[in-house]
N, C-alpha and C positions, 0 to 999 in steps of 0.2 A: 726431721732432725731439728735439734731447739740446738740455738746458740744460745748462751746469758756470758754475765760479766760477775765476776767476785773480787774480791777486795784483795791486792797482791799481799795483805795478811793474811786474808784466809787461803791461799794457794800455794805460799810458803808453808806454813802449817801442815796444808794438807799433803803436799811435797815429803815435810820430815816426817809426818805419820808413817805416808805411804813408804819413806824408803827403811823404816824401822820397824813396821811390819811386816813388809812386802804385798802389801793389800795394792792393787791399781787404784789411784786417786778416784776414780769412772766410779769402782765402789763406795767407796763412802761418799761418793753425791747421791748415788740412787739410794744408798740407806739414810742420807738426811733427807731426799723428798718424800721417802715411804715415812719418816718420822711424820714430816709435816702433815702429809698428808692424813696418817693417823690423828693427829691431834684436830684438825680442825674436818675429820669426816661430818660433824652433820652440817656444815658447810657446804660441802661438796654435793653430801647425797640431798639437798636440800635444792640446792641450783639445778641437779640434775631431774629433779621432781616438779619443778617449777619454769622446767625446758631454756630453764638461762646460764649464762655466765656470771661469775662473780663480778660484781662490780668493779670496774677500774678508776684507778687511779692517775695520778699526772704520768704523761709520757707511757700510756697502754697500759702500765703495772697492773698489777693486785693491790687494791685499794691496803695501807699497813693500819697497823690499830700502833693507836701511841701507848704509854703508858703499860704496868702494867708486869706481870714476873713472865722470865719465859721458860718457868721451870714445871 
């Protein structure tokens, strides 16, 4: 099981989404990390080719990139 922390913006948010679709909050996290996860697959398939982990950052994270659209 993964515990994380999100911003009491983003869980309000996700909160009035959820209660105005009726989607469980639980989904739209696992569809924003299958997004993420699409976006930054050769990333992924790239660590797992290379038998490592992405590199971390301060306090264990995933190293972030600054800068930059995240569109």
């Amino acid at each position: 099981m993964l515990s994380t922390y999100i911003e009491p913006r983003q869980k309000a948010a996700l909160e009035t989404l959820s209660r105005s679709t009726r989607v469980p909050v639980a989904e739209y996290i696992r569809e924003a990390i299958d997004l993420v996860l699409t976006r930054y697959a050769h990333l992924v398939s790239k660590a797992a080719a290379e038998g490592s982990a992405p590199e971390k950052g301060r306090r264990g994270r995933p190293a972030r990139r600054r800068g930059g659209s995240h569109g």
